[in-house]
N, CA, C and O atoms as a GROMACS GRO file, in nm:
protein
  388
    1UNK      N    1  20.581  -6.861  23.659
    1UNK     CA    2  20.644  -6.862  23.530
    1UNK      C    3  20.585  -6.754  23.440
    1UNK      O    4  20.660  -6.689  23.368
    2UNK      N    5  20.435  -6.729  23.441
    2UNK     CA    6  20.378  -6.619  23.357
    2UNK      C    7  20.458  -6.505  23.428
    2UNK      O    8  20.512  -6.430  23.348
    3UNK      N    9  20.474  -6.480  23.535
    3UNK     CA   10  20.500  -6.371  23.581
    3UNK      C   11  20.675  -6.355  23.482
    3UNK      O   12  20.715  -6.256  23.421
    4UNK      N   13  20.722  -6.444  23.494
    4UNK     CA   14  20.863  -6.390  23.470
    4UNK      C   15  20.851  -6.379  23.302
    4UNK      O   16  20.947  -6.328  23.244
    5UNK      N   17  20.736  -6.425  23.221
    5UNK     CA   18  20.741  -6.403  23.096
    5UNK      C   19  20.710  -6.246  23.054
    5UNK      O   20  20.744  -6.178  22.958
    6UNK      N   21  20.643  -6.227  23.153
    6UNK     CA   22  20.574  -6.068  23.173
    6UNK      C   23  20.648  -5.942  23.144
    6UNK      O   24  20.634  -5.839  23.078
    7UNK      N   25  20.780  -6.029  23.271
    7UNK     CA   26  20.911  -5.953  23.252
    7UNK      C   27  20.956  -5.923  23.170
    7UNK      O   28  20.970  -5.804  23.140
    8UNK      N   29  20.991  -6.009  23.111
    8UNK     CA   30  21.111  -6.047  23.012
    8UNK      C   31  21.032  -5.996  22.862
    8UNK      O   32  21.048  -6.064  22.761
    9UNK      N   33  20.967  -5.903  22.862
    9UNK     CA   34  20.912  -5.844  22.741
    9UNK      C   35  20.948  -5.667  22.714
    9UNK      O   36  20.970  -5.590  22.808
   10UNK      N   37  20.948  -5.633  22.592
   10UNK     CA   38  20.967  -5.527  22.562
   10UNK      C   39  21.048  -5.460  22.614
   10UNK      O   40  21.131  -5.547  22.638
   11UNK      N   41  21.116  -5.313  22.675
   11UNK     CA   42  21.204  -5.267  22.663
   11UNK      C   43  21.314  -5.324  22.759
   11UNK      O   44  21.434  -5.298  22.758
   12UNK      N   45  21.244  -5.408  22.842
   12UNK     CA   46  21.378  -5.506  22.947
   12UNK      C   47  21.464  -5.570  22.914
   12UNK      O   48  21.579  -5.591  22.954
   13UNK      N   49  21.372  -5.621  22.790
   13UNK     CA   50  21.452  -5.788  22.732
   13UNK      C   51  21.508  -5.665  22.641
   13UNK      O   52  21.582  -5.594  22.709
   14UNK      N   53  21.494  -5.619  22.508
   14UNK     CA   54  21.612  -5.549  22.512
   14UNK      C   55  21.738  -5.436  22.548
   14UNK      O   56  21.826  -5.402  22.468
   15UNK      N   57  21.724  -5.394  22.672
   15UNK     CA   58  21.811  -5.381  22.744
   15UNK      C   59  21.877  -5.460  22.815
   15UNK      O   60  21.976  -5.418  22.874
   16UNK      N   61  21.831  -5.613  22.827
   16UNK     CA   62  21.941  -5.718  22.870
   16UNK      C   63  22.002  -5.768  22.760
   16UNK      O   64  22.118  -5.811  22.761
   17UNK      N   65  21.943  -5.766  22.679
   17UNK     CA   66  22.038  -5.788  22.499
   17UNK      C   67  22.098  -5.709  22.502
   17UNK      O   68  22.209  -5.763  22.503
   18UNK      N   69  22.119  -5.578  22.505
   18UNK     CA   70  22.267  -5.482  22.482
   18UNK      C   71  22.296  -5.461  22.607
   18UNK      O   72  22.366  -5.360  22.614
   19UNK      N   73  22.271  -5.520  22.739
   19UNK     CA   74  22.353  -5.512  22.856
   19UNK      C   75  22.483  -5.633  22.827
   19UNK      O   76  22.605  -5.623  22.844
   20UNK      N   77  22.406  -5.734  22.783
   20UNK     CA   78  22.455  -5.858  22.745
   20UNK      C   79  22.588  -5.811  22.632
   20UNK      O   80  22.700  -5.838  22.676
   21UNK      N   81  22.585  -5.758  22.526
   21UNK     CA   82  22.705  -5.746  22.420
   21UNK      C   83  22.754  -5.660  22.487
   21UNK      O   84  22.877  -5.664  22.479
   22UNK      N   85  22.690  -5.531  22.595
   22UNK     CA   86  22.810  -5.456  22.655
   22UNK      C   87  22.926  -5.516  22.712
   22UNK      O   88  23.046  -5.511  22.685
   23UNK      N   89  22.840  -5.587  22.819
   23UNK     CA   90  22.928  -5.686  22.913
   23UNK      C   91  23.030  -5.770  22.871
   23UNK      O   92  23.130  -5.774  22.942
   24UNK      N   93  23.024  -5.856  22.743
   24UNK     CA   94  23.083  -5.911  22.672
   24UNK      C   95  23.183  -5.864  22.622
   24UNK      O   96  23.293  -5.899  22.666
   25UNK      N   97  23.174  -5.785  22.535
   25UNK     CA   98  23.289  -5.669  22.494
   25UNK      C   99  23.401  -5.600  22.568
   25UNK      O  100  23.514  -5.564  22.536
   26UNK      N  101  23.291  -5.589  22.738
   26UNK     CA  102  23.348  -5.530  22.809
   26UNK      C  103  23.477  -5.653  22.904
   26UNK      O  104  23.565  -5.622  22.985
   27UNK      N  105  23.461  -5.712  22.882
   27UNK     CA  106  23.515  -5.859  22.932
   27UNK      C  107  23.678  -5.938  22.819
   27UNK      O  108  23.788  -5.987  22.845
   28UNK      N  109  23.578  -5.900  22.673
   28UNK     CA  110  23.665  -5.928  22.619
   28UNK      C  111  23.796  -5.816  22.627
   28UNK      O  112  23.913  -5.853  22.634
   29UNK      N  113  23.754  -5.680  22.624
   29UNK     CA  114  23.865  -5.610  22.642
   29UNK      C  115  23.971  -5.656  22.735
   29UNK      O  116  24.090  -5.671  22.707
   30UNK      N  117  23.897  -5.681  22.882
   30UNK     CA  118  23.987  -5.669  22.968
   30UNK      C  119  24.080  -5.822  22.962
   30UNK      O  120  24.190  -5.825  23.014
   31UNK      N  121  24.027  -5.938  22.897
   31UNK     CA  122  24.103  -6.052  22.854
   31UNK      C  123  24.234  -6.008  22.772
   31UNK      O  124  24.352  -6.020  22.807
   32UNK      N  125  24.178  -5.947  22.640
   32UNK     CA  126  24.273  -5.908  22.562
   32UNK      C  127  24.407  -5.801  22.638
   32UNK      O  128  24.524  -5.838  22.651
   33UNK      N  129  24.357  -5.682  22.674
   33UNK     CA  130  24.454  -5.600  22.808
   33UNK      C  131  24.563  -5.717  22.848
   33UNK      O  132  24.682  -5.719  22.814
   34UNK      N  133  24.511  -5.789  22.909
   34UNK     CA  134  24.600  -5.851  23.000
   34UNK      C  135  24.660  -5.921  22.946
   34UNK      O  136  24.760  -5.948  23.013
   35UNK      N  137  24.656  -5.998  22.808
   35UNK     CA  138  24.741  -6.083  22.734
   35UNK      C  139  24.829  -6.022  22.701
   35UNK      O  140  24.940  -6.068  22.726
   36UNK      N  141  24.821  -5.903  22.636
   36UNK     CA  142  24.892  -5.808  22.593
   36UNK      C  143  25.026  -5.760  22.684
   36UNK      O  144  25.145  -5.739  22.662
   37UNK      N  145  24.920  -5.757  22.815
   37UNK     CA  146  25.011  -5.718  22.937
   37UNK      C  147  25.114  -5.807  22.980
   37UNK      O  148  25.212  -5.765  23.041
   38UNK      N  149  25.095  -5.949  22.946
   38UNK     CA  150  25.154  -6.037  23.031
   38UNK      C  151  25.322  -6.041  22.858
   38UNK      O  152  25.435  -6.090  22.857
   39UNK      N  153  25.269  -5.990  22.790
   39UNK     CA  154  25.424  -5.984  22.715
   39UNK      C  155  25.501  -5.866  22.734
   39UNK      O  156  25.592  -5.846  22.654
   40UNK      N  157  25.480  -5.782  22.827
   40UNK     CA  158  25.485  -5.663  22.848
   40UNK      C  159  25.622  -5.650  22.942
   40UNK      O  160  25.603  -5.724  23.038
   41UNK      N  161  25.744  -5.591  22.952
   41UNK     CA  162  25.820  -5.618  23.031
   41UNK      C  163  25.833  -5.501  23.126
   41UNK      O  164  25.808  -5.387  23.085
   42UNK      N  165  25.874  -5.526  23.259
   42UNK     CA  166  25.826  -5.426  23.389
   42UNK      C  167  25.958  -5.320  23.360
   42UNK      O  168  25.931  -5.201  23.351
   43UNK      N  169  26.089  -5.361  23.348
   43UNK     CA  170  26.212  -5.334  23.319
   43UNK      C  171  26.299  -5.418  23.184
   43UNK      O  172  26.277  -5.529  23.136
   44UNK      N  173  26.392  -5.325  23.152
   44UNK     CA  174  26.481  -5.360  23.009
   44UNK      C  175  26.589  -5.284  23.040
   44UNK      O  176  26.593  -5.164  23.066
   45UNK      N  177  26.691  -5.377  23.036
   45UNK     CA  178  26.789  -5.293  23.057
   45UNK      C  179  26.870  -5.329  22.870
   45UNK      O  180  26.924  -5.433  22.834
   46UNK      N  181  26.849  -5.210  22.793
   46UNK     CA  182  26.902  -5.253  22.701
   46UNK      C  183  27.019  -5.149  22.616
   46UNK      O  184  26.998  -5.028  22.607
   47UNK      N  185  27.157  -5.222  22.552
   47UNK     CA  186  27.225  -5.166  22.530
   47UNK      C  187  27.187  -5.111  22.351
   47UNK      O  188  27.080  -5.145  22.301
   48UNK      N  189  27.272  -5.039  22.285
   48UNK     CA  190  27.239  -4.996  22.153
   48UNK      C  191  27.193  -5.071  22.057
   48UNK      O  192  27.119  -5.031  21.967
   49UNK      N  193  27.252  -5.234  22.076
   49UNK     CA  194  27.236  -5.310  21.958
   49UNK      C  195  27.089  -5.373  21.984
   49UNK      O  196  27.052  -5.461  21.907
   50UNK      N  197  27.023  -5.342  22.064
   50UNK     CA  198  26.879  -5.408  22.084
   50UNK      C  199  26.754  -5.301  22.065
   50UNK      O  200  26.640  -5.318  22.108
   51UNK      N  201  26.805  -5.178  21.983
   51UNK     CA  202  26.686  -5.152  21.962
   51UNK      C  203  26.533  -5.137  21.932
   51UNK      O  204  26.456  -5.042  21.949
   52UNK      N  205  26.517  -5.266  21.880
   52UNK     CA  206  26.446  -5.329  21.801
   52UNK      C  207  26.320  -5.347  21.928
   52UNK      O  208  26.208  -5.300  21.941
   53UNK      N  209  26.397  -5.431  22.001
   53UNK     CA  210  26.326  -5.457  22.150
   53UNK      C  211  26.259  -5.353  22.213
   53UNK      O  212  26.152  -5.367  22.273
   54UNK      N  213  26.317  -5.252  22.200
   54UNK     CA  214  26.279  -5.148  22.266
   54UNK      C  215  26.188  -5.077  22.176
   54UNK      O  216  26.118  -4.995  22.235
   55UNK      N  217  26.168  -5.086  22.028
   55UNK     CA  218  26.089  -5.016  21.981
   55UNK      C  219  25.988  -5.117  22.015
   55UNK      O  220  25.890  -5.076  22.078
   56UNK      N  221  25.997  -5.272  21.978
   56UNK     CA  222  25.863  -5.326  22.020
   56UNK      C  223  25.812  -5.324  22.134
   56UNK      O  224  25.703  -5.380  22.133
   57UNK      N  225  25.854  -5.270  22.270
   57UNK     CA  226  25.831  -5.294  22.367
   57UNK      C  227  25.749  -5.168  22.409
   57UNK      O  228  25.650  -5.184  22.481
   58UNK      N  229  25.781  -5.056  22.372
   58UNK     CA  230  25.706  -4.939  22.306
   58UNK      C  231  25.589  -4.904  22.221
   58UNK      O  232  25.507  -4.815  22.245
   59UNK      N  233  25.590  -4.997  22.104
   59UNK     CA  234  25.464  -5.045  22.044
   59UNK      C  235  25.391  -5.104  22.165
   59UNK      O  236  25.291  -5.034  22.184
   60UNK      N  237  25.395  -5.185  22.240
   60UNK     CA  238  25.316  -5.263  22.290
   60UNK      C  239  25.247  -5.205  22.443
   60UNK      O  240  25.155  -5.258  22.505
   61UNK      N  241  25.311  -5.103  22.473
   61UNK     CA  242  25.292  -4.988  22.572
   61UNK      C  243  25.183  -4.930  22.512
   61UNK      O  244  25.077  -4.910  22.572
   62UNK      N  245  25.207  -4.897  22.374
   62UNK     CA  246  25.088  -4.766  22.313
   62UNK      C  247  24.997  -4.864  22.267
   62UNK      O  248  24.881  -4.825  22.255
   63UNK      N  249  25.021  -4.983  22.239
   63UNK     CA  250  24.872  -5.065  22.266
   63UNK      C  251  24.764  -5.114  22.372
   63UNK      O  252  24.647  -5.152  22.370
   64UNK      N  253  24.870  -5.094  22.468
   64UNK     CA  254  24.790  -5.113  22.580
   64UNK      C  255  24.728  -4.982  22.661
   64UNK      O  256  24.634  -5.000  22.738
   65UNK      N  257  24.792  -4.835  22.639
   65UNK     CA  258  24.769  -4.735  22.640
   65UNK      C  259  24.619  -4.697  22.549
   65UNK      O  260  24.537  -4.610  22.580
   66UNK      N  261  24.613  -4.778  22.447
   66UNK     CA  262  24.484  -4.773  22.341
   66UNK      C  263  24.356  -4.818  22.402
   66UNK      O  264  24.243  -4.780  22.370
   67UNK      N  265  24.384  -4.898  22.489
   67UNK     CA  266  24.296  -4.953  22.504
   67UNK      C  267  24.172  -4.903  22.637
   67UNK      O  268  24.052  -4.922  22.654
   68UNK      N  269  24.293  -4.825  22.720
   68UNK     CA  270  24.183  -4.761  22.860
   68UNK      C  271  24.090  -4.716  22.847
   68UNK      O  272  23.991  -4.744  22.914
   69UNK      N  273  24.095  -4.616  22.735
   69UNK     CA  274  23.920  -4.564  22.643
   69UNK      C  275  23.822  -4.647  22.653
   69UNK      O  276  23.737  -4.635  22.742
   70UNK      N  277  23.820  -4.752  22.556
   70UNK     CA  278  23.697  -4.816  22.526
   70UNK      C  279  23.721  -4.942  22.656
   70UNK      O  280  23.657  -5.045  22.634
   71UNK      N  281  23.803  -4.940  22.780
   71UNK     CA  282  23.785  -5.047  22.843
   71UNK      C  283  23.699  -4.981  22.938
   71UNK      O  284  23.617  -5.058  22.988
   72UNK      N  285  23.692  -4.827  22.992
   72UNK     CA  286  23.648  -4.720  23.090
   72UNK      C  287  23.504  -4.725  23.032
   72UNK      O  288  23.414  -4.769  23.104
   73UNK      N  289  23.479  -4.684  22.915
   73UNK     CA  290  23.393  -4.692  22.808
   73UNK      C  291  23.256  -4.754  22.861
   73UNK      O  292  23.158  -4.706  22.919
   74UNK      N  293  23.309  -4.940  22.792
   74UNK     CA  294  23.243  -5.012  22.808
   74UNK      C  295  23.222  -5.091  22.965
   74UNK      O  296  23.137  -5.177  22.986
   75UNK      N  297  23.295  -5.052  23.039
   75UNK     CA  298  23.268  -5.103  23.153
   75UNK      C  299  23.151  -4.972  23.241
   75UNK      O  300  23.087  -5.005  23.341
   76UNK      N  301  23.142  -4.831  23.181
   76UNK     CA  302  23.043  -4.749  23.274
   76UNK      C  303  22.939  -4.778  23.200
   76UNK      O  304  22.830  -4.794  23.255
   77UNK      N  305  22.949  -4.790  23.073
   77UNK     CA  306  22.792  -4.855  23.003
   77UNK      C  307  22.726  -4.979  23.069
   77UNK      O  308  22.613  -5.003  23.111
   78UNK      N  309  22.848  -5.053  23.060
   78UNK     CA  310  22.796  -5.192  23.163
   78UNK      C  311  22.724  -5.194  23.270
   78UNK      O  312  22.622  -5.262  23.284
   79UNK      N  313  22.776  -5.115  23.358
   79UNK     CA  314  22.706  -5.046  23.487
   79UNK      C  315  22.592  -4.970  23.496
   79UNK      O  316  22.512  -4.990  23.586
   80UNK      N  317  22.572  -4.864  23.395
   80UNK     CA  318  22.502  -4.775  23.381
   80UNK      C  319  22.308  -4.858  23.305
   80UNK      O  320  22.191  -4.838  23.336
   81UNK      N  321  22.383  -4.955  23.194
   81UNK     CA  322  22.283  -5.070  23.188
   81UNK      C  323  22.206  -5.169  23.283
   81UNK      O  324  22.094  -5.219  23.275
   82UNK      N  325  22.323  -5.184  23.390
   82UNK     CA  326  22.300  -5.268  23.466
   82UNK      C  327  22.215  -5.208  23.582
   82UNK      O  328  22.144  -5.274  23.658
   83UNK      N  329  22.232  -5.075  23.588
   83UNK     CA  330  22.113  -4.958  23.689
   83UNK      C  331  22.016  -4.973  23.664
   83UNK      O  332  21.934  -5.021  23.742
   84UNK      N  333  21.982  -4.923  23.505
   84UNK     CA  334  21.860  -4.884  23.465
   84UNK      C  335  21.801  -5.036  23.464
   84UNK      O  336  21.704  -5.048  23.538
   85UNK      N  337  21.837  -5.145  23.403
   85UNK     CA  338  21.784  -5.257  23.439
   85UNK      C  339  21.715  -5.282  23.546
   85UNK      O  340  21.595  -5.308  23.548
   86UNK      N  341  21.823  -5.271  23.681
   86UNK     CA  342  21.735  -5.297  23.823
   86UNK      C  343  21.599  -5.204  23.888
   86UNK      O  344  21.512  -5.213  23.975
   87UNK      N  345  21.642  -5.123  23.794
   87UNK     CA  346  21.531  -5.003  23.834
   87UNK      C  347  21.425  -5.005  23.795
   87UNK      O  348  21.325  -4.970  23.859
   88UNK      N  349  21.428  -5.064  23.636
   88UNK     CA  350  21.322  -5.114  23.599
   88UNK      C  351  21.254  -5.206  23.680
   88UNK      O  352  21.164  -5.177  23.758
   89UNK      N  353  21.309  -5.336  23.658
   89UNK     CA  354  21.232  -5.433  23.726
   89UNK      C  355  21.174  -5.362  23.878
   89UNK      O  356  21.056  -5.369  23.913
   90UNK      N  357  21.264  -5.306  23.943
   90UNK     CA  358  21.164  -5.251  24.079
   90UNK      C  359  21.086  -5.153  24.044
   90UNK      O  360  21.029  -5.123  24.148
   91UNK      N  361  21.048  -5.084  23.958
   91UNK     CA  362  20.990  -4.998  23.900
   91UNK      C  363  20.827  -5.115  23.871
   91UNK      O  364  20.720  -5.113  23.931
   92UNK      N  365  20.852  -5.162  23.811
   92UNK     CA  366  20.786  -5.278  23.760
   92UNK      C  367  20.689  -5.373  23.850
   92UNK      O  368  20.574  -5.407  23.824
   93UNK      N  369  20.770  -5.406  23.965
   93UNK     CA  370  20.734  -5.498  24.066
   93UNK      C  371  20.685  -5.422  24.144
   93UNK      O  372  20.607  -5.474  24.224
   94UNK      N  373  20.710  -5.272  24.155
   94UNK     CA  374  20.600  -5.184  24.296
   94UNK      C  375  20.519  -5.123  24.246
   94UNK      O  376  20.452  -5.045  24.314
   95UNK      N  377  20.492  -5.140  24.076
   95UNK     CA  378  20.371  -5.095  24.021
   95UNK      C  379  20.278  -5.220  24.020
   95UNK      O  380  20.167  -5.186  24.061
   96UNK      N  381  20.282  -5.369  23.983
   96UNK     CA  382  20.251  -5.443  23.992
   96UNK      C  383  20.214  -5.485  24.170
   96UNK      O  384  20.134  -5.575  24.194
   97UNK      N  385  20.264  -5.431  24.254
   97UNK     CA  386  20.227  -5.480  24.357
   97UNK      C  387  20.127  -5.423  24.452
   97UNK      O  388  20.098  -5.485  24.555
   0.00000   0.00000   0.00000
């Protein structure tokens, strides 16, 4: 148990605190994406008087288009956190050993 308190100090523990809100964020995006997605229609076949549809259906394209940025974003941070993390700790454990 001392050993894992050892760990869990200084620059680890916070890099699992902002691995942690990355991940999160990065999660929530992809929840939100897909809600978005699931009102999203694959095909429309629509005549003049339904424009409306088609502009919202358009809006909701360029929202989901908004979103690949910060979903690419936060998911290589996620990863890129999640490296340096493991590296640490083995960094850690073959200096300690």
């Amino acid at each position: 148990m001392e050993r894992l308190e050892s760990l869990l100090t200084g620059p680890l523990l916070y890099l699992l605190i902002a691995w942690g809100v990355v991940t999160v964020a990065f999660i929530a995006l992809i929840i939100w994406r897909s809600l978005l997605s699931s009102h999203e229609d694959d095909q429309l076949f629509l005549d003049s008087g339904q424009a409306p549809m088609e502009r919202e259906q358009r809006e909701l394209i360029s929202r989901i288009d908004s979103l690949s940025r910060p979903l690419m974003t936060s998911g290589i941070a996620s990863g890129v956190l999640l490296l340096v993390i493991v590296g640490l700790v083995v960094y850690q454990g073959l200096r300690n050993f």
